[in-house]
C-alpha positions as CSV (number, residue, x, y, z in Angstrom):
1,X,28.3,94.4,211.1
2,X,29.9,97.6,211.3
3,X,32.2,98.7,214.6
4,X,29.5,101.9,215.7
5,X,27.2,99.6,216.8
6,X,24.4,99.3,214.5
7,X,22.3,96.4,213.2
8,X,22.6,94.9,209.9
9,X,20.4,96.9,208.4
10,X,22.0,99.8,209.4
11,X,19.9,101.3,212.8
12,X,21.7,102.4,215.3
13,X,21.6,100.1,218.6
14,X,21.0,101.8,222.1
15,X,18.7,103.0,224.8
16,X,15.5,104.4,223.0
17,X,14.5,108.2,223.9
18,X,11.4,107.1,226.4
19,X,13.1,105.2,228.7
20,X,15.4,107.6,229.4
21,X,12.8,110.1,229.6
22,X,11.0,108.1,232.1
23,X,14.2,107.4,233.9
24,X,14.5,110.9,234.4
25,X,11.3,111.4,235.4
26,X,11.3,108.9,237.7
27,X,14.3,110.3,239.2
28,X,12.7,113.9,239.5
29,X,9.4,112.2,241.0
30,X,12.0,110.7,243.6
31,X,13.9,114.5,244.3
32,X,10.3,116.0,244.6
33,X,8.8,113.5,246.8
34,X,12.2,113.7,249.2
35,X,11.5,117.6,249.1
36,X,8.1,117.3,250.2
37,X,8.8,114.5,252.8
38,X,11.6,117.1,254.2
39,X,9.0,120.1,254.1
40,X,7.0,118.2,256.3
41,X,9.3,116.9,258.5
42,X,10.5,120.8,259.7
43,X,7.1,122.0,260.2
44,X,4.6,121.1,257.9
45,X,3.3,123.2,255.3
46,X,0.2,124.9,256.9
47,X,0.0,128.4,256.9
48,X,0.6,129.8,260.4
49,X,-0.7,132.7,262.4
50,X,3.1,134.5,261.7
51,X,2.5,133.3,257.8
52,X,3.9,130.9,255.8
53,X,5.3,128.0,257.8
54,X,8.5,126.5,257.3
55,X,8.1,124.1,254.9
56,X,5.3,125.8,253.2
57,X,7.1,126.7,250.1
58,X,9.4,123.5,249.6
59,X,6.1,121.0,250.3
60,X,4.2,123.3,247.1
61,X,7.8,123.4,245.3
62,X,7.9,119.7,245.7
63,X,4.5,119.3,244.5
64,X,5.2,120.8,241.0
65,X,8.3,118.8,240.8
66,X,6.3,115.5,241.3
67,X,3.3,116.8,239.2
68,X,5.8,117.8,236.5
69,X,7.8,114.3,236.3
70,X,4.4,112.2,236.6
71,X,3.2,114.1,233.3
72,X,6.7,113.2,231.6
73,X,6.3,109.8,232.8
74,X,2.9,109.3,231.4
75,X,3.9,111.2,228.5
76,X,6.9,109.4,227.7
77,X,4.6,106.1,227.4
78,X,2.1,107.9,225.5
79,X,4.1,109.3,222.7
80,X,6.5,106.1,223.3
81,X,9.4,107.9,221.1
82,X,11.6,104.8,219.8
83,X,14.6,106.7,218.4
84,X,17.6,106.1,220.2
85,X,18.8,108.9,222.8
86,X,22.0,106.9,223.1
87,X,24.2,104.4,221.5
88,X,25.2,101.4,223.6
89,X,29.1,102.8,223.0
90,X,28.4,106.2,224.1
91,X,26.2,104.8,226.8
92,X,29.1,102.8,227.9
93,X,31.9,105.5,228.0
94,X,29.3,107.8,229.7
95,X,29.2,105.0,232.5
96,X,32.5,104.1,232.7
97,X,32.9,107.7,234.4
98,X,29.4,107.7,236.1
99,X,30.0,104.8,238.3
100,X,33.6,105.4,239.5
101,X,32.3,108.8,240.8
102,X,29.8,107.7,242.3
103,X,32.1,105.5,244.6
104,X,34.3,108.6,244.8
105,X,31.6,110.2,246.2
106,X,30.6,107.5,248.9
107,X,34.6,107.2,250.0
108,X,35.1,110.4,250.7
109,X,32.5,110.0,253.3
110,X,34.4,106.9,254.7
111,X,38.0,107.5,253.9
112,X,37.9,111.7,253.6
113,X,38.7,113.5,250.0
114,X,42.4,113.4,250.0
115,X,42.8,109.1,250.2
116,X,39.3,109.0,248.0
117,X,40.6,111.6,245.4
118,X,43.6,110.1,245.3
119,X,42.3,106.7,244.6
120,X,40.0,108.1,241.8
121,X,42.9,109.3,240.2
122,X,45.2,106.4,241.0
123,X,42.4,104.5,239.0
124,X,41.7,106.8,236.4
125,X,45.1,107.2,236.0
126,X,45.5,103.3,235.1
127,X,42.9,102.1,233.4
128,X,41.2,104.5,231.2
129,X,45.0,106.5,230.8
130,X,46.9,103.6,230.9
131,X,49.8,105.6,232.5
132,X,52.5,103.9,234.1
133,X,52.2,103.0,237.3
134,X,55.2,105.4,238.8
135,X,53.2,108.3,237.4
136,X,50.0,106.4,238.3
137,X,51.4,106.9,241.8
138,X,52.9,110.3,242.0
139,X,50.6,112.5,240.7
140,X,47.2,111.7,242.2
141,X,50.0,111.3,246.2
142,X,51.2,114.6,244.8
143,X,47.8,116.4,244.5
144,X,46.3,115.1,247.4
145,X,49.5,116.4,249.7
146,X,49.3,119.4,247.9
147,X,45.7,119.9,248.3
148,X,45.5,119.0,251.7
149,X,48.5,121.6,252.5
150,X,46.4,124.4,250.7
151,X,43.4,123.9,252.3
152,X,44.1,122.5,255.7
153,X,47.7,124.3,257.1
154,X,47.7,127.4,254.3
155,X,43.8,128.5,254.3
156,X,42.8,126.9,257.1
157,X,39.9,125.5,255.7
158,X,39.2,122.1,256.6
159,X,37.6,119.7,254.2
160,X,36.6,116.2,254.6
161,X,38.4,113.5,256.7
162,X,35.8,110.4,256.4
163,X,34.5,108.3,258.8
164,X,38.4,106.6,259.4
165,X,40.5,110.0,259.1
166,X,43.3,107.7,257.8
167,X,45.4,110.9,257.9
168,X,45.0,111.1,261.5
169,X,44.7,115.4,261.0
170,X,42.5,117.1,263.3
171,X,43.3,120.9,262.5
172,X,44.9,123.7,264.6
């Protein structure tokens, strides 16, 4: 058995092409129906006496989108294409950045972007860069205090501080 992760007769092992196409669909259906549920929600999608009302052109918008992604859905059953999108390794290294950033994402709400984007790089820095950990520390401490000094005391501009505002800043 070879090291690119095919089977002994040679075929390529991975995620076949209609699963991910109804993943994606199913993901769209998902955007589409929180579209329309939001339409709704700031005033409907009636027509009013002034024209159309607010959510009038999201709801139809949203309708499309879920139409759209059902029909890929069905169609990605019906069609049923078995040839691999994605090999299990490329799968893997495409996940191995996926998932971190998506708790990246989620601690900048809690711990604001300086500590999460330093953390992500801390981490990044580590294990897939295996740097040392001196420079492991330095840069992403560096960046963060440079950012935060270019944004928040130079531009003015203030970005994220998280639920915790670990940095304590609240701005001029």
């Amino acid at each position: 058995m070879s090291h690119n992760s095919e089977t002994e007769h040679g075929n390529p092992q991975g995620v076949a092409t209609y699963v991910v196409e109804a993943a994606v669909a199913l993901i769209g259906l998902a955007i589409g129906a929180i579209v329309i549920w939001g339409a709704l929600e700031v005033g409907g999608a009636e027509w009013t006496a002034d024209g159309p009302g607010a959510g009038y052109f999201p709801f139809y918008m949203g309708l499309i989108v879920c139409g759209a992604c059902a029909w890929i859905f069905v169609k990605a059953f019906i069609n049923k294409n078995t040839e691999v999108f994605v090999e299990n390794e490329g799968l893997k290294r495409v996940l191995s950045v996926l998932i971190p950033i998506i708790f990246y994402v989620a601690g900048v709400q809690l711990v604001g972007i300086y500590v999460a984007g330093a953390i992500y790089v801390f981490l990044f820095m580590r294990i897939m860069g295996k740097f040392s950990l001196a420079k492991s520390i330095i840069v992403p401490v560096g960046m963060s205090v440079f950012f935060f000094f270019m944004f928040e005391v130079w531009f003015l501009v203030p970005l994220e501080k998280g639920m915790f505002n670990l940095l304590g800043w609240t701005g001029y």
